[in-house]
N, C-alpha and C positions, 0 to 999 in steps of 0.2 A: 635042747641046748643050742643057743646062739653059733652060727658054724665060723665067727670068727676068733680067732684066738689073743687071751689077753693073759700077758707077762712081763715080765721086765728084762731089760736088756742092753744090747750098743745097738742104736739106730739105725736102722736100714741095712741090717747084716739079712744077706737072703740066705730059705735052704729050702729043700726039697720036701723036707718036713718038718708038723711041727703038731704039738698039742691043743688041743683044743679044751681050754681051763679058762674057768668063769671066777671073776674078780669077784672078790667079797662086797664090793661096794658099786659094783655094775648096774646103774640103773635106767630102768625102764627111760628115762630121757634122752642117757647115753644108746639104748637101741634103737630108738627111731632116728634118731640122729645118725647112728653109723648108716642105718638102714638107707636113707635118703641121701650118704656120702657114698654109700654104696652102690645104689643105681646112678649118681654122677659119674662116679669112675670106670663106669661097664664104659665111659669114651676112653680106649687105652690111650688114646692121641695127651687125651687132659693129664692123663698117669704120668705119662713120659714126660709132658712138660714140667710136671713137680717132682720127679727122679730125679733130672738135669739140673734142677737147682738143688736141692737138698743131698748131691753125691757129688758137686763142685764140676763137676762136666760142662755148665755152663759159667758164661761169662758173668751172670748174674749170679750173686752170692747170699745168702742168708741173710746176713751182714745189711745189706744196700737193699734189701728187701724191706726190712724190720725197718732200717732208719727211712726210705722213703714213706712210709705210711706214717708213722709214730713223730717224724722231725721234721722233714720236707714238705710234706704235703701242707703240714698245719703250719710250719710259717711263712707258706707261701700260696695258701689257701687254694689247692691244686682240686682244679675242675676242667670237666671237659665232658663231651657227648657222648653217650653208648643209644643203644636201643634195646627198647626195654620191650619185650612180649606183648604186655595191657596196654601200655601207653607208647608207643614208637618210643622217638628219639627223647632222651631226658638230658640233662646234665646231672652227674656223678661228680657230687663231693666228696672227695678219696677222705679225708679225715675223718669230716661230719658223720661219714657211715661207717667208716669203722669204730670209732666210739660207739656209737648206735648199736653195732652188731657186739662191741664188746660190754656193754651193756645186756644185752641182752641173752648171749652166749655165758659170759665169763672166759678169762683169760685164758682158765684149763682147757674152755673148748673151742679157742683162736687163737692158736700162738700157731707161728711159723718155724720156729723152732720146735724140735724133739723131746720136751719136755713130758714130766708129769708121768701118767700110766702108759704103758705103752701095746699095743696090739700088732696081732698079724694080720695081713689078709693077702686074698691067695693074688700074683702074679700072672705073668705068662709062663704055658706049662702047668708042672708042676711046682712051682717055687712060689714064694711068697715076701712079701716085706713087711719090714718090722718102722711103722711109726706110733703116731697116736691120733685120739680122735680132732684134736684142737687143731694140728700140723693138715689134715686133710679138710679139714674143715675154713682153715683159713686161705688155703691155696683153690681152694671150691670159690670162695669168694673173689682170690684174686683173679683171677682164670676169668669170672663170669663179668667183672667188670672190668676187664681188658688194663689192668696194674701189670698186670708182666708186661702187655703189650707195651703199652706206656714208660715202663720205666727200660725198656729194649730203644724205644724210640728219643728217650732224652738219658741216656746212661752217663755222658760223660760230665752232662751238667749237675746229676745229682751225686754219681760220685766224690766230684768234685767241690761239693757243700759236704758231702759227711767226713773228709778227710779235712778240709777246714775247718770245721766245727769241731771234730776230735784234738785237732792240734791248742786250738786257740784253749778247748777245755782242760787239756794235760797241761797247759801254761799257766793255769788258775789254779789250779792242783798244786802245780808245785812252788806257786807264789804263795798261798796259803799255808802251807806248809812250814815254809820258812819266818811266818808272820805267828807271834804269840795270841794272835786273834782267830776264834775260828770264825769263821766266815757260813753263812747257812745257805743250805743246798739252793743252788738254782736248773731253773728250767734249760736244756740244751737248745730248746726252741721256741720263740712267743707263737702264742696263737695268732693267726690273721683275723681271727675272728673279733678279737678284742679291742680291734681297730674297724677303721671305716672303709670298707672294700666294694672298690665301680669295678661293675663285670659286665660286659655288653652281650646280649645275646638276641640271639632273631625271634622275632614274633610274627606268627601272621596268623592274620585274621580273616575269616570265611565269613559271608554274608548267604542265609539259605534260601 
């Protein structure tokens, strides 16, 4: 029996104990996954930094999390440098890869939010937290291509596009409303991609 426990519940309630019960529809793809989110988070450093968001402790919210990846990024086609193990230094297109990874994942196993099934695993001590495999699995992501860092490093400009955007969209809402037309759903954000986007970046070339 897999030693980590899977139930349902309020997110991120800790305790000291807990059962160890196997979902009816627990699958082998869900094991390796957890198993591989599980050697991630043997860094408690990585744990703490998605407790602090996910328990509102930090300054960075759920909220500004979701909308940086899903709104900002793509209409403003947010790229920048990480370094990558195989290939040193790359640039990281925050959008392009997470479509990619939610394609390839599904949304049940990348969401930032607490949704869907829910699991335990064990803490420090004896105690444990209760999320899910998508919620660790997306902060795995965020963590390894430096999106918290990033969005720690421009907070007040992106806040400040998702409380815009929200405002301008409650005012569409309630225009429509008032209008015997219904009006059909739009996007909160265009793609950059859909347009034509100059990005400069360095090159250099070895001669052997």
């Amino acid at each position: 029996m897999n030693k980590y426990a899977f139930y349902f519940g309020k997110c991120l309630k800790t305790t000291s104990k807990y059962l160890l019960i196997m979902s009816a529809n627990y699958t082998t793809q869900n094991d390796l996954l957890l198993n591989n989110l599980m050697d991630f988070y043997k860094d408690t450093d990585s744990l703490d930094k998605m407790l602090k968001i996910i328990t509102g402790e930090s300054k960075i919210s759920l909220r500004i999390v979701d909308w940086f990846v899903t709104n900002y990024a793509k209409k403003n086609y947010t790229t920048y440098a990480i370094e990558d193990p195989s290939y040193g230094s790359k640039r990281f297109k925050v959008y392009v890869d997470y479509k990619l990874k939610l394609k390839a994942y599904s949304k049940a196993r990348l969401d930032p939010f607490c949704r869907w099934e829910r699991i335990s695993i064990p803490y420090k001590g004896d105690t444990s937290i209760e999320t899910t495999i998508g919620q660790l699995n997306f902060f795995k992501w965020a963590l390894e291509n430096k999106i918290i860092e990033y969005i720690e490093n421009n907070y007040d400009t992106i806040e400040k596009d998702m409380n815009s955007r929200n405002s301008t969209s409650k005012r569409k809402e309630l225009s429509s409303e008032n209008s015997k037309t219904r009006k059909k759903r739009e996007e909160l954000s265009i793609s950059a991609t859909k347009s034509i986007k100059k990005e400069k970046v360095e090159i250099v070339v070895q001669f052997n």
